[in-house]
C-alpha positions as CSV (number, residue, x, y, z in Angstrom):
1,X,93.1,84.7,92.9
2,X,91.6,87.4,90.6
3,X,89.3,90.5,91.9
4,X,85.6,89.3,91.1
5,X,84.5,92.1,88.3
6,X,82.0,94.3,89.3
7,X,79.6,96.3,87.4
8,X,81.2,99.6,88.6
9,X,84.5,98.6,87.4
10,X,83.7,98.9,83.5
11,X,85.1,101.8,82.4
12,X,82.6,103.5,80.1
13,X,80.2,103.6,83.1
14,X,80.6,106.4,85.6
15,X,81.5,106.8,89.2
16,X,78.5,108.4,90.4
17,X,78.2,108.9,94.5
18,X,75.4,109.2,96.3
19,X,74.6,110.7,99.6
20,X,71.8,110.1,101.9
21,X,68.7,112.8,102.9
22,X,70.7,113.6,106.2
23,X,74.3,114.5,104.7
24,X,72.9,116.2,101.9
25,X,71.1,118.6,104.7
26,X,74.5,118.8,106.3
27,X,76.1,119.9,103.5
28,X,73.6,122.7,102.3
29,X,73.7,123.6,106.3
30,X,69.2,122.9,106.3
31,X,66.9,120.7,107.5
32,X,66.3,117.3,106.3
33,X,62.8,118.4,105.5
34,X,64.0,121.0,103.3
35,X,65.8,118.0,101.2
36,X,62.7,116.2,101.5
37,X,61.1,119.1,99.7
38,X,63.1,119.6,97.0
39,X,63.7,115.7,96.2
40,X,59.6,116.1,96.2
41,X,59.5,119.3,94.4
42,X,61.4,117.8,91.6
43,X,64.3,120.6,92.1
44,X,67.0,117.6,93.6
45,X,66.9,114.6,91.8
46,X,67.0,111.5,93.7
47,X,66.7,107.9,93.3
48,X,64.7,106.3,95.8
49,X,66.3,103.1,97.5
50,X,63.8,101.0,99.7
51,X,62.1,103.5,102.0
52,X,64.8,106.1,101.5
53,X,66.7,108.1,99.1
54,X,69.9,108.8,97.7
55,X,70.8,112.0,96.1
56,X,74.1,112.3,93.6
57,X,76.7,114.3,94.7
58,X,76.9,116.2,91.5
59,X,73.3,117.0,91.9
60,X,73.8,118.9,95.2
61,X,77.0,120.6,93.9
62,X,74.8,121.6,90.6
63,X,71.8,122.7,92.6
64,X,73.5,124.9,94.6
65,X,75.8,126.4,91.9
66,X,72.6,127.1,90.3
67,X,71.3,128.9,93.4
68,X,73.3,131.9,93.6
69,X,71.8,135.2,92.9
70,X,73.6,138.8,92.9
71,X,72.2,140.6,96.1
72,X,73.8,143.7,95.3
């Protein structure tokens, strides 16, 4: 019996995961009102699912390469 094909499994689209508010605050070690505020702010992009949202991965990574300064 074949695998039903799923939109995910074309391969021109890609792999994109998402996190929710709460492990997104784990990860950057803040608040989940802090992610609330920059999903607001416009400076996380997020997509908003129901009465949540989902923030990509790469987005996080990205936003906090981006964050760095030189303190010295």
């Amino acid at each position: 019996m074949p695998a039903e094909k799923r939109e995910t499994d074309h391969p021109d689209l890609p792999q994109v995961q998402f996190l929710t508010v709460a492990e997104v605050a784990a990860l950057m070690r803040v608040s989940k009102m802090t992610v609330y505020r920059l999903v607001h702010s416009g400076e996380l992009p997020a997509v908003r699912v129901g009465k949540s949202f989902r923030v990509p991965e790469k987005a996080v990574h990205e936003y906090l390469r981006n964050a760095y300064f030189d303190a010295g």
